[in-house]
C-alpha atoms as one frame of an Amber mdcrd trajectory, in Angstrom:
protein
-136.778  89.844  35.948-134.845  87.057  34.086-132.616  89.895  32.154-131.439
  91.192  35.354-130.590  88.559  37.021-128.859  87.477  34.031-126.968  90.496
  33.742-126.024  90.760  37.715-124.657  87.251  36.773-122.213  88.665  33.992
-121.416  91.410  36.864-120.502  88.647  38.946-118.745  87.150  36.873-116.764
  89.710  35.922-115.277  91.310  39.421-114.474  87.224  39.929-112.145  87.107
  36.622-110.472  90.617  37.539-110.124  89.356  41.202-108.331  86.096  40.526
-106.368  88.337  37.639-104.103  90.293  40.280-103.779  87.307  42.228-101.402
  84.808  42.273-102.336  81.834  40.174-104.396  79.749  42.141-102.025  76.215
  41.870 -98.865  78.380  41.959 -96.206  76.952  44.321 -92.187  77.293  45.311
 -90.476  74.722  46.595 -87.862  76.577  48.554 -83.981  74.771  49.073 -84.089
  71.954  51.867 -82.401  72.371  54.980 -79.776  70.047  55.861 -80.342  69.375
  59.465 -77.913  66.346  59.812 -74.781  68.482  60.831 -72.490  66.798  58.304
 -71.944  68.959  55.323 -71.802  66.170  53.175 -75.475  65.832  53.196 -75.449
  69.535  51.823 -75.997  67.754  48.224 -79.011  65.144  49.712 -80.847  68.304
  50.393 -80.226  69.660  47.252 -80.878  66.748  45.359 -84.114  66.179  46.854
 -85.263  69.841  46.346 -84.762  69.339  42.686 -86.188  66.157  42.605 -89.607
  67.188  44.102 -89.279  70.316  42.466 -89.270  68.167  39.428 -92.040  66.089
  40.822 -94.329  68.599  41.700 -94.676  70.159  37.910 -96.133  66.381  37.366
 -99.247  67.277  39.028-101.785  68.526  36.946-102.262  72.814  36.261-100.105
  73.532  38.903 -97.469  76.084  38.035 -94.277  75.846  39.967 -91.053  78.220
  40.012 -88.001  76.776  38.154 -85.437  76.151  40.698 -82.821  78.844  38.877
 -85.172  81.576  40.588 -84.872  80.013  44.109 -81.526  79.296  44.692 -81.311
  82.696  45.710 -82.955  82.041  48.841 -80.268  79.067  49.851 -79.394  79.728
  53.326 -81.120  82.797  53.801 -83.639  83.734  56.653 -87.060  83.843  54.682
 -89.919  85.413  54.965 -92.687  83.128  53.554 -94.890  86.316  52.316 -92.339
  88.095  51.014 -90.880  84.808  49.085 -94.898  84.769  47.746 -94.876  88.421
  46.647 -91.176  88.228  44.739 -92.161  85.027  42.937 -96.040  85.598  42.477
 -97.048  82.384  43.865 -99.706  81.419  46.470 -98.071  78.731  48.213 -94.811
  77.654  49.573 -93.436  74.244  50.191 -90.307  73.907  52.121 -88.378  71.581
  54.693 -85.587  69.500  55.785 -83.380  66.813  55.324 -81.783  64.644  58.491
 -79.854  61.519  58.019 -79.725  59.223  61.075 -76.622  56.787  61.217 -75.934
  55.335  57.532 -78.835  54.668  56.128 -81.950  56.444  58.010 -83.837  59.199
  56.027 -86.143  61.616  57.986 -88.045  64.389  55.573 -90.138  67.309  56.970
 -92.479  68.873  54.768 -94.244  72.057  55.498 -96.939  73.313  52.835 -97.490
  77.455  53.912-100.111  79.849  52.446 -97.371  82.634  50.922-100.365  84.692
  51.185-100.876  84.831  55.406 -97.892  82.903  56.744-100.472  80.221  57.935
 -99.068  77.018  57.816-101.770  74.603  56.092 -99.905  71.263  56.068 -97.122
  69.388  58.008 -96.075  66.023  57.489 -92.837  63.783  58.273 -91.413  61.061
  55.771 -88.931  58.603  57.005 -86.941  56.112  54.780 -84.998  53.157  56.689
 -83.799  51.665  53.132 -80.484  53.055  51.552 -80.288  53.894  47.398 -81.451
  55.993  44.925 -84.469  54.271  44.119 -85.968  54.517  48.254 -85.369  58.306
  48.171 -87.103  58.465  45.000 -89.868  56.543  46.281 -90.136  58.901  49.207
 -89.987  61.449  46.941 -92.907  60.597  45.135 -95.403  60.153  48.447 -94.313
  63.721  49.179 -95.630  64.694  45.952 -99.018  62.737  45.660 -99.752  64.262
  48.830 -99.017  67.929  48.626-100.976  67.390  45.384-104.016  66.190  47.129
-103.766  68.976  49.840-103.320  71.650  47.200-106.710  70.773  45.695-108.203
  70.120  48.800-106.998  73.355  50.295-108.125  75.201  46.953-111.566  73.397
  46.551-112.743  74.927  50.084-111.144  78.395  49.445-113.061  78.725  46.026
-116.312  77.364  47.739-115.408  80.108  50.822-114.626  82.960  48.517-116.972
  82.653  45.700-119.937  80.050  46.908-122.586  81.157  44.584-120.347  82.292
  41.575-118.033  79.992  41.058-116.122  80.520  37.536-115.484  76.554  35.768
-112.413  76.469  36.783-113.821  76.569  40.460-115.594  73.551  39.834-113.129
  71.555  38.598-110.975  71.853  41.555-114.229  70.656  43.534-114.594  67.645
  41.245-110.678  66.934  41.650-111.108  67.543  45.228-114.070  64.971  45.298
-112.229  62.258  43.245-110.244  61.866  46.016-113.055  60.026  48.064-113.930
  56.239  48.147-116.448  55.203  44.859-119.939  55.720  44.686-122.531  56.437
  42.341-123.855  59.850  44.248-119.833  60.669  43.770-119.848  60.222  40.305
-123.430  61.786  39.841-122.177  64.883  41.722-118.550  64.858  39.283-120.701
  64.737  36.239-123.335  67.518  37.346-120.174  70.258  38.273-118.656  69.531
  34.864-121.794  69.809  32.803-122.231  73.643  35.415-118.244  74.116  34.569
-119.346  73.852  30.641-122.582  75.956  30.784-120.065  78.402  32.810-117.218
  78.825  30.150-117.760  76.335  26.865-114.252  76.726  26.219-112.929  75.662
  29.117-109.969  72.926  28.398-110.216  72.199  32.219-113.889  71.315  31.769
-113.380  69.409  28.682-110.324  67.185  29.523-111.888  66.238  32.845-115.389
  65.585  31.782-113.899  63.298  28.790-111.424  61.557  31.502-114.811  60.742
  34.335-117.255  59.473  31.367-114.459  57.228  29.960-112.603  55.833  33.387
-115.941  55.987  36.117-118.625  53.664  34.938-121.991  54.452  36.417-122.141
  52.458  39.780-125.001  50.241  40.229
């Protein structure tokens, strides 16, 4: 009857809570030192600075939680071992890479995002900068960020709807509607946004995630016509 189904629902809900509570957090993420691949030691400190700086970056993007860079200098120069790394710090996701400067002026980045949970790498990517200053590597340092941050919702939108497809907890659900936000405009976009919040509220009232977001799509996304 209704009452058990109701209650297997609180069941549910439950072994999802203590799950996820001996996991890492789900937006948890290193950024591990830069390699300097350039063979001039002088670039030594471009590498570091531009570990800091996305490190820096990266706690921008909204909920994720990110290790401060006094835990990972440890790991300078070391041979890693992504799970490991994911184990000592408690995080679920890795981001590491390397820095190589062609002639004076030419910038190449590689970024690798890895799951700190498997090994598996999820994302790859190369950035290349032909401009000189400050303000170019900064700007290059920003495009890495905006798009690890759309990969890390992307990549935790379809692992919530994998893991828990029919019990989704409302935090879930607002990865799906971040993940969503991401595509082009339409009204059956922002139809399907509003219905996941209003499920994220009826899931946990109290959710600040639920609230903020819902409040941010009825005041920015007008109904399409």
């Amino acid at each position: 009857g209704r009452g058990y189904r109701f209650a297997l629902t609180v069941v549910r809900a439950q072994h999802v809570r203590a799950d996820l509570a001996l996991a890492p957090p789900r937006l948890s993420i290193v950024v591990l030192p830069f390699e300097n691949l350039s063979g001039d030691s002088a670039d030594d400190c471009l590498a570091d600075a531009i570990t800091d700086d996305l490190t820096s970056d990266v706690t921008l993007i909204p909920d994720v939680l990110v290790t401060a860079r006094e835990a990972v200098h440890a790991y300078r120069g070391q041979p890693l071992n992504v799970r490991a790394v994911g184990e000592e710090l408690r995080v679920r996701y890795v981001l590491k890479g390397s820095v190589r400067r062609f002639g004076s002026a030419a910038l190449r980045i590689n970024v690798q995002l890895i799951s700190a949970e498997t090994g598996a790498l999820l994302w790859s990517e190369r950035f290349g900068d032909e401009a000189e200053g400050q303000a170019a590597q900064e700007e290059t340092v920003r495009r890495i960020k905006d798009e690890v941050a759309a990969k890390l919702i992307d990549i935790e939108s379809a692992r919530s709807l994998h893991e828990r497809p029919t019990n989704p907890d409302a935090f879930d659900l607002v990865l799906r509607v971040r993940s969503i936000q991401n595509q082009p405009p339409s009204l059956r976009r922002n139809n399907e946004v509003t219905a996941l919040l209003e499920r994220a509220l009826v899931l946990d009232p109290s959710s600040v995630y639920a609230m903020i977001y819902i409040a941010f799509h009825l005041s920015s996304h007008a109904t399409l016509d």
